[in-house]
C-alpha positions in Angstrom: 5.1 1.6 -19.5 4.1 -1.5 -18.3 0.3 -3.4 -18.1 -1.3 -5.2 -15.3 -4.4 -7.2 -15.2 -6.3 -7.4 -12.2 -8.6 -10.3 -11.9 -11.2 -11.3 -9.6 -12.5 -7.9 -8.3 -16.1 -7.8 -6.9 -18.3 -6.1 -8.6 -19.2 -3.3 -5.6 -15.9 -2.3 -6.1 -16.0 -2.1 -10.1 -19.2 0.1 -9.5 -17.3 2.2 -6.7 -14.2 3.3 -8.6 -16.7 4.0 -12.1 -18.3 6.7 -9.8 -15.5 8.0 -8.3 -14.1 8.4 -11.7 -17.4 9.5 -13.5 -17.6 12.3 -10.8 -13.9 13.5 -11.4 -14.8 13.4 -15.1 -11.8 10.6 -15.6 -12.0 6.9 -17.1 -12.1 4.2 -14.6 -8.7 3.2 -15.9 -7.5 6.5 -14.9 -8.9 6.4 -11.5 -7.0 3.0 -10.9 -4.0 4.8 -11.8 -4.3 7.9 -9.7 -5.3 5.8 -6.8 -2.2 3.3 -7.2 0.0 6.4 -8.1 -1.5 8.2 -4.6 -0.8 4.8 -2.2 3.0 3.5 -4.1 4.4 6.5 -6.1 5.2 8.6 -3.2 7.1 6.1 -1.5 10.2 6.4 -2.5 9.9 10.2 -2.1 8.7 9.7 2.0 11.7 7.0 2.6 14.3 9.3 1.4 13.1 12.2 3.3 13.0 9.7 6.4 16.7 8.7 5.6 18.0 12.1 5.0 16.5 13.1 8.4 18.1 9.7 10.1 21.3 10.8 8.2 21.1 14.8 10.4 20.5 12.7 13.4 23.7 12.9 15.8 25.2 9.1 16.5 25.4 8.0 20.2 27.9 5.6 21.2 26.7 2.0 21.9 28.3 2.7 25.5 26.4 5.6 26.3 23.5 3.8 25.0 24.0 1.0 26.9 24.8 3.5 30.0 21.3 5.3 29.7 19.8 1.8 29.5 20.9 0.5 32.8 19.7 4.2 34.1 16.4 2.8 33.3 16.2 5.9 30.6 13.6 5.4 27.8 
């Protein structure tokens, strides 16, 4: 596992996530790690559902495309 140091954060926010944490019952290191976990981890997960969907997506030709275009079709 790797470590990251995070410098330079305001106090207010110090204070913020040792209350959120203190009222889940977790350390503030935890908290940090749920909260980056919750915003990055499920990335990957949303981007391949997004793909596989894109992928079940029937392909127009650039013609037809073009044809519904110059139809003034959205």
């Amino acid at each position: 596992m790797a470590t990251i140091t995070i410098r330079n954060i305001s106090d207010e926010l110090v204070d913020r996530i040792k209350r959120l944490a203190g009222q889940k019952g977790i350390s503030m290191e935890q908290e940090v790690r749920d909260l980056l976990q919750k915003r990055y981890g499920q990335r990957d997960e949303v981007l391949a559902r997004i793909r596989q969907r894109a992928e079940a997506l029937p392909m127009e030709s650039e013609s037809r495309v073009q044809t519904w275009k110059s139809e003034g079709r959205p």
